[in-house]
C-alpha positions in Angstrom: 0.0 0.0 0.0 1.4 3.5 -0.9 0.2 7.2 0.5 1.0 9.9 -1.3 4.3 8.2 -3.0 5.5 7.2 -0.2 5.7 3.1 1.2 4.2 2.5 4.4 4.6 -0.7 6.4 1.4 -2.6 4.9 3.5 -3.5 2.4 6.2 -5.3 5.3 4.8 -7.9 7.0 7.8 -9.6 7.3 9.5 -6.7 9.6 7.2 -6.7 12.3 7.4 -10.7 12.1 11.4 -10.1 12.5 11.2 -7.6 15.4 8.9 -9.8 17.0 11.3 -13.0 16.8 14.2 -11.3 17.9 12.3 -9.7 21.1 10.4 -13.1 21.7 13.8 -14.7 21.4 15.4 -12.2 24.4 12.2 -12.6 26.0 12.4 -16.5 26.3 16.3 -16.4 26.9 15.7 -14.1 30.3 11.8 -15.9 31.4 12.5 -19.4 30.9 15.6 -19.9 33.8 13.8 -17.4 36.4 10.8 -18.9 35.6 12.4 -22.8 36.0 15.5 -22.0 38.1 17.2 -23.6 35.2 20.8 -23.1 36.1 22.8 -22.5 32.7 25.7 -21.7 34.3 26.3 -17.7 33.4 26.1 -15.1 35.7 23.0 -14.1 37.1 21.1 -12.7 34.2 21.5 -15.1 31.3 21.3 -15.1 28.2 24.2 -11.8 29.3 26.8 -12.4 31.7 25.4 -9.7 34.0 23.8 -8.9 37.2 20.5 -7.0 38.4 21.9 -3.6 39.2 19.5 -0.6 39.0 21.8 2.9 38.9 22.4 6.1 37.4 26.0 7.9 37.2 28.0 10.6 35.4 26.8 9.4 32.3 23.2 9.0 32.2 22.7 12.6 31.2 24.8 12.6 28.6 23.6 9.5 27.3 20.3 10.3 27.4 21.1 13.5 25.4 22.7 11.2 22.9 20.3 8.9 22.6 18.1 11.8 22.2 19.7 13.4 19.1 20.5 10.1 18.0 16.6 9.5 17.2 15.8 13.1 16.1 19.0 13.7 13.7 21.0 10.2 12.8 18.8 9.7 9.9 18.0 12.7 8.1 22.2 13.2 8.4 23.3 10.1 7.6 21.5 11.1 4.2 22.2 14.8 4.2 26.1 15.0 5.2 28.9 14.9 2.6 30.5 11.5 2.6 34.0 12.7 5.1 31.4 14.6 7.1 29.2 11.4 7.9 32.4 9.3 8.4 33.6 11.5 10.8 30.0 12.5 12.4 29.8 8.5 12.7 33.3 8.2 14.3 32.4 10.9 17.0 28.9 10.5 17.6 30.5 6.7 18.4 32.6 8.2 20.6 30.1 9.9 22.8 27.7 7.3 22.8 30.1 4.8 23.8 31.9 7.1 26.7 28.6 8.8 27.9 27.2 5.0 28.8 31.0 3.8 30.1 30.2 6.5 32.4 26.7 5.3 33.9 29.6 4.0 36.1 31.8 6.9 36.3 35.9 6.2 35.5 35.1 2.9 36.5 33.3 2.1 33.9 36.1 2.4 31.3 39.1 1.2 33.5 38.0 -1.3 36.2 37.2 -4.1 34.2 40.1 -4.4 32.2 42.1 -5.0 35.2 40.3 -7.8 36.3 42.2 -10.7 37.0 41.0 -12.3 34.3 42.0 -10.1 31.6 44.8 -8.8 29.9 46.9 -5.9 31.5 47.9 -7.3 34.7 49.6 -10.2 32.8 50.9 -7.4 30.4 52.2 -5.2 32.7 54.8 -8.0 34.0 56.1 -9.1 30.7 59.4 -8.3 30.0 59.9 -10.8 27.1 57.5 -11.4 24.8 59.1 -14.1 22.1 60.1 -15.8 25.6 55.9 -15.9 26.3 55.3 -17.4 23.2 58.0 -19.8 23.4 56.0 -21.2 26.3 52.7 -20.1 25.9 51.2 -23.3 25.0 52.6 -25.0 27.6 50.4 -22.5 30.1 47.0 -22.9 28.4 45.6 -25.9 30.7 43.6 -25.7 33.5 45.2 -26.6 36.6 45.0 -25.2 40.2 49.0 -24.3 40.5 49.1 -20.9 43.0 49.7 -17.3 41.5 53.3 -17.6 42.6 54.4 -20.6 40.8 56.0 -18.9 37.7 54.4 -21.3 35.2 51.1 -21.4 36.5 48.0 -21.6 33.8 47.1 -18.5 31.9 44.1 -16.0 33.2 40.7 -17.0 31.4 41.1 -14.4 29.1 44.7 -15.0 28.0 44.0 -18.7 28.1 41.4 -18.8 26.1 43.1 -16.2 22.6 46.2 -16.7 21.0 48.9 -14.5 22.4 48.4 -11.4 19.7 46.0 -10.5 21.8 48.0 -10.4 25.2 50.9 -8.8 22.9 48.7 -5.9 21.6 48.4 -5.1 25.6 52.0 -5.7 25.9 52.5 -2.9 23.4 50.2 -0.7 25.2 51.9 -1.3 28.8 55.3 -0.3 26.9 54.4 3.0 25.5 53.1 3.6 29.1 49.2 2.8 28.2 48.8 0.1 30.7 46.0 1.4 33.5 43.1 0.4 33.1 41.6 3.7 32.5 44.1 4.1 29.7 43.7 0.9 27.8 40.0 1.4 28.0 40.1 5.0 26.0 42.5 3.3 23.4 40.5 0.3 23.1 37.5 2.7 23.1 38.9 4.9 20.0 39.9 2.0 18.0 36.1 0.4 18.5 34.4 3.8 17.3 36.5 3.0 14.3 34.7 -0.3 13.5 31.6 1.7 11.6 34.2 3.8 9.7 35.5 1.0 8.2 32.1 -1.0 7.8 31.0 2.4 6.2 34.3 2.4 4.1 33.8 -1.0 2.8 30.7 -0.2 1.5 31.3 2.4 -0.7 34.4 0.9 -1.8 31.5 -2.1 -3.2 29.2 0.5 -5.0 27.0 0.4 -2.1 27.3 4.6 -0.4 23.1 4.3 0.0 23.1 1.0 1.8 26.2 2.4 4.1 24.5 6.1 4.7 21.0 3.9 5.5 23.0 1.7 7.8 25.1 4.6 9.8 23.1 5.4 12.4 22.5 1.3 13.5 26.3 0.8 13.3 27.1 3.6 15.4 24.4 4.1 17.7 22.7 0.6 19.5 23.5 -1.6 22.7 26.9 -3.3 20.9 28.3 0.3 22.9 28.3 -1.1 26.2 30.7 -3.6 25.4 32.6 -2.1 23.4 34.2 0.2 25.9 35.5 -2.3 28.4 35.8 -5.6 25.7 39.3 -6.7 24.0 36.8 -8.1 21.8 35.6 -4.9 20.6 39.5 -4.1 19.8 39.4 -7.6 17.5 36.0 -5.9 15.8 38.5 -2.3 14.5 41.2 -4.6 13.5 38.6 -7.1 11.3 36.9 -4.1 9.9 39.7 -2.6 9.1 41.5 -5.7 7.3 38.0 -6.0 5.6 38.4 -2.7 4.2 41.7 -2.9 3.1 40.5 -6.3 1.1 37.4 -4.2 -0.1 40.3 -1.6 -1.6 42.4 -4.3 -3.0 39.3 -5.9 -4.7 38.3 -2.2 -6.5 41.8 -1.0 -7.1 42.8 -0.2 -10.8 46.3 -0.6 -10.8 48.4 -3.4 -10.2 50.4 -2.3 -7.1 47.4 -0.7 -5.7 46.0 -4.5 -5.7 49.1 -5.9 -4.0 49.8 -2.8 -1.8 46.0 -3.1 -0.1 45.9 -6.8 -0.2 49.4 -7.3 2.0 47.5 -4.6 4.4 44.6 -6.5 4.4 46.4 -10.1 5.0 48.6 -8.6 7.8 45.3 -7.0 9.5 43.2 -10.4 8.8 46.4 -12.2 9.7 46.4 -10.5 13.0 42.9 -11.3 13.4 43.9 -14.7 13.8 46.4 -14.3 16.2 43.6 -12.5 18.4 40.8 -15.5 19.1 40.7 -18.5 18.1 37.3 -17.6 15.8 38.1 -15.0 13.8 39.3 -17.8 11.0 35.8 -17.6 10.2 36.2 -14.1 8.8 37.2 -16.2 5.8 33.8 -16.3 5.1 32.9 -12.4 5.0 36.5 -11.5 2.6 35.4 -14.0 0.2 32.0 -12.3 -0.1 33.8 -9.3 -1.0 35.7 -10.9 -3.8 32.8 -11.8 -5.0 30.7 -9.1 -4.9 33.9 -6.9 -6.4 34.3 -10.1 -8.9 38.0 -9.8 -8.5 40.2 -12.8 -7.2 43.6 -10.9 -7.9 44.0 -10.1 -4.1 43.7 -13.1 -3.0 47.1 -14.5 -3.3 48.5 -11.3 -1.5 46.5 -11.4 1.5 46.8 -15.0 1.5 50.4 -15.0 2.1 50.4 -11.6 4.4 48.3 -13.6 6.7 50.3 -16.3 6.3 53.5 -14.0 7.0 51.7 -13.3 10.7 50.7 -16.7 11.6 54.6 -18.2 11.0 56.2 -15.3 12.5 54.5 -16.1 15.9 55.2 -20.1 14.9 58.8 -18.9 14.5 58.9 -17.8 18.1 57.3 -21.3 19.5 53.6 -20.6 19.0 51.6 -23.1 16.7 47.8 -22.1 16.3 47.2 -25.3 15.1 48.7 -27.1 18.3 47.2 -24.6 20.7 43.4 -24.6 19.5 43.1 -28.2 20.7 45.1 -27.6 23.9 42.4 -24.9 24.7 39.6 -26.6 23.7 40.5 -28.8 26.5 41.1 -26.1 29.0 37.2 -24.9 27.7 35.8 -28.0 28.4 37.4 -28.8 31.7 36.4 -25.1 32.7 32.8 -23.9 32.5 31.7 -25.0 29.3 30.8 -28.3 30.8 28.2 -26.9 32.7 26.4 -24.6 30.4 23.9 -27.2 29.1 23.5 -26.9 24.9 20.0 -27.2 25.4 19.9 -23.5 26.2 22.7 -22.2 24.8 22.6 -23.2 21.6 19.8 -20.8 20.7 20.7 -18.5 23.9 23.9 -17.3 22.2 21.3 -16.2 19.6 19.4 -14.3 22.3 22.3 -12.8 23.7 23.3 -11.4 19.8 19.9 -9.9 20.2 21.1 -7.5 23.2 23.9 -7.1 21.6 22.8 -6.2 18.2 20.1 -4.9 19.0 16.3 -6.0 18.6 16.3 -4.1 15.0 18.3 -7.0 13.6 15.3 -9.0 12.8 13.5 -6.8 11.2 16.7 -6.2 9.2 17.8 -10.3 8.6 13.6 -10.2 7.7 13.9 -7.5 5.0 16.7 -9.0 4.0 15.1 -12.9 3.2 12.0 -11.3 2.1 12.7 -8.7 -0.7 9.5 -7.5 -1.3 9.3 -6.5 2.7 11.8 -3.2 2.2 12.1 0.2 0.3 15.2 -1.4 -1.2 18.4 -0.2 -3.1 18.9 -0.5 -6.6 19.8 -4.2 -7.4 23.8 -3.8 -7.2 23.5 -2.1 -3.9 21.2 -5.0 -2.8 23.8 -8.0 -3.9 26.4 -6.2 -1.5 24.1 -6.4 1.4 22.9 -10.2 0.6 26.7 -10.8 -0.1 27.9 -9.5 3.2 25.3 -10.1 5.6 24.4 -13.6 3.9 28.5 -14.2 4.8 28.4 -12.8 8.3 25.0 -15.3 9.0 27.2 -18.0 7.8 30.2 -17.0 10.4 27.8 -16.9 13.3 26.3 -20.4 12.7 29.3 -21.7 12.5 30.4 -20.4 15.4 27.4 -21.1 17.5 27.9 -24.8 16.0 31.1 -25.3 17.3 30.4 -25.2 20.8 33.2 -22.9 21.4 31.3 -19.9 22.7 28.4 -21.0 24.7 27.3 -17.5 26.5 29.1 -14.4 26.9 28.5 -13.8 23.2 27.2 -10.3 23.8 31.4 -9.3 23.6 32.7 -12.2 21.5 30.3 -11.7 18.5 31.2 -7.9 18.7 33.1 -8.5 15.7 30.3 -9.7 13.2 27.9 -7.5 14.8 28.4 -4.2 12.3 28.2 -6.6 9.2 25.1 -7.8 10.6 23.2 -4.3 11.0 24.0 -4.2 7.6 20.9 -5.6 6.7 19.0 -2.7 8.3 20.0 -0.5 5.5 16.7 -2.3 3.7 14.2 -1.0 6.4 12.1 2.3 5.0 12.8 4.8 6.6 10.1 5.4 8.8 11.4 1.8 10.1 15.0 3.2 10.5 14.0 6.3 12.6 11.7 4.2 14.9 14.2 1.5 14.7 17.3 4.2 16.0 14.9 4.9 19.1 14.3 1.0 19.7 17.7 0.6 19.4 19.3 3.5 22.1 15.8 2.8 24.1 17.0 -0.7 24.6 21.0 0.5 25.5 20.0 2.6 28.1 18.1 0.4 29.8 20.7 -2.5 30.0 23.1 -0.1 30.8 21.2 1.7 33.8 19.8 -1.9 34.9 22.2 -4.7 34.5 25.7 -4.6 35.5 27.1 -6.7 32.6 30.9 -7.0 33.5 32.7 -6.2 30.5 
């Protein structure tokens, strides 16, 4: 049905239909343990690793101001701006949204939990030698009850369970004197407002500027902020964008050493990615895409052997990915994986993407299976979307499949959160205002209710 030229939501059934899955799905994920006492084994709030904690701060004004001009301006500007004023608007409207909800918590909120003792920079701050940590960084995975002050006792959680590029990135940061909490939390914090740049970027670079200035305001504004402040995992998200990117300019360059020069960039970033968790492999799935949406295979071989570069120069100094993955996949399973029963988890990690992503996702994923449900971009626009999103649905199954991330998915799936939201560049726009409020609506709330520990 059409008014006065323009499409209104008769014509969608499917969107409401998604919305309504994706809520249901949160909905069932939080009922169905209070309601049974089902212990899944997460803490105190599943399908999130959080607990009930009702509170304002330093922030919640602020937020609430963003929030506010997020839902009055993001979408008229994401469609008025030049292209370097949105990717800049988007890079500092990030900013603020993710710092003003940080602060719900004041200081705190940025620094504290990267100091845990089951994160990075305590470990960080003591190395001295890093090719000596990989050397016998294998050996330090398993579980095992060995006291602190045994120098060869097992790994934190958090180092335990990624390769050791991630430790090394807060090496690096320790070293150049970026090794408080509150410190490593701003830089981890400026690197994540990155991530929709380069999502943004990507786009563009594929033909596909409408789809990226209809998607802005999801990728930079929606609950994925609360995490990305105090996650490592939002860290892995700017480097996979990035190396994404860089693949995306390899694919669309015109000259031959513009193909090579992007696609070593993009195999060292990628390569990286590897070396930072154990599922980021899987981003295999989402640079292929982009070949073949650009229909160009000539990067290929460069990245290919960039990435390969990274992953023997840490086997050079004594760590092998391929030995360590099944080392740790014992540590996972003689840790709390056990205990969180698949039953629940293996559509709970769905739920907690929900949170995460933000209830808006389903009317997107919706718009995107049903073609006729959306105001839709021209065709070549449209194949990017399918292309990239269709990849990124493929990553997540996968990883939900391999029983390597049962909860706490709200921060580990941060990195194939942006190419999901994609998909919301299909919603009218009517949808995509409302959608902006839903989406901010639903991050304050977590925020100001649940304590979510990372």
């Amino acid at each position: 049905m059409t008014t006065g030229g323009r499409t209104t939501t008769r014509r969608h059934p499917a969107l409401p239909i998604g919305l309504f899955v994706a809520v249901g799905l949160a909905g069932l994920a939080m009922a169905i343990p209070a309601i049974t006492g089902w212990d899944v084994h997460v803490r105190y709030f599943p399908p999130l690793h959080a607990e009930w904690d009702p509170r304002f701060g330093p922030g919640t004004l602020p937020a609430v101001l963003v929030a506010a001009l997020a839902s009055w301006w993001a979408v008229p500007l994401a469609q008025r701006l030049g292209w370097w004023p949105l990717l800049g608007a988007a890079y500092v409207a990030g900013l603020a949204w993710m710092f003003s909800l940080a602060f719900v918590d004041g200081a705190d909120g940025i620094g504290e939990i990267l100091q845990d003792e089951y994160e990075y920079l305590r470990t960080a701050r003591t190395v001295t030698d890093f090719p000596q940590v990989l050397s016998e960084f294998i050996s330090r995975i398993p579980y095992d009850d060995l006291p602190d002050d045994i120098p060869k006792a097992n790994w934190p959680v958090h180092i335990a369970g990624h390769p050791p590029g991630a430790l090394g990135f807060f090496v690096v940061l320790a070293r150049l004197g970026l090794g408080g909490g509150f410190a490593a939390g701003v830089v981890v914090t400026l690197l994540a407002a990155s991530t929709a740049v380069a999502v943004l970027i990507t786009l563009r670079l594929l033909g596909a500027e409408e789809v990226g200035r209809r998607a802005a305001p999801f990728l930079v504004f929606g609950p994925a902020a609360i995490w990305q402040c105090v996650s490592a995992d939002a860290m892995f998200a700017a480097f996979a964008a990035w190396g994404i990117a860089a693949l995306a300019a390899s694919a669309v360059a015109l000259r031959g050493w513009h193909i090579a020069a992007w696609g070593v960039l993009a195999g060292l970033l990628l390569g990286y990615c590897v070396m930072l968790s154990y599922g980021l492999p899987l981003l295999g799935l989402l640079a292929v895409a982009i070949l073949v949406v650009a229909r160009r295979w000539q990067p290929l071989p460069w990245a290919v052997l960039a990435a390969l570069a990274v992953v023997l120069a840490f086997a050079a100094y004594g760590f092998h990915w391929w030995d360590a993955l099944p080392v740790l996949r014992e540590r996972y399973w003689d840790g709390v994986a056990s205990n969180r029963p698949p039953s629940y988890w293996m559509w709970g990690n769905f739920s907690a993407l929900a949170f995460a992503a933000g209830p808006m996702l389903g009317a997107g994923l919706a718009a995107l299976f049903v073609p006729s449900a959306a105001d839709n971009p021209d065709r070549a626009q449209l194949r990017v979307v399918r292309w990239l999103v269709g990849a990124t649905i493929a990553i997540v199954v996968a990883a939900d499949l391999s029983q390597m991330s049962r909860a706490e998915v709200e921060r580990i799936w941060l990195p194939f959160v942006p190419w999901l939201l994609v998909s919301c560049a299909l919603l009218p726009a009517s949808w995509r205002r409302a959608g902006v409020v839903v989406q901010v609506v639903l991050a304050l709330l977590v925020q100001h209710l649940l304590f979510t520990g990372w």
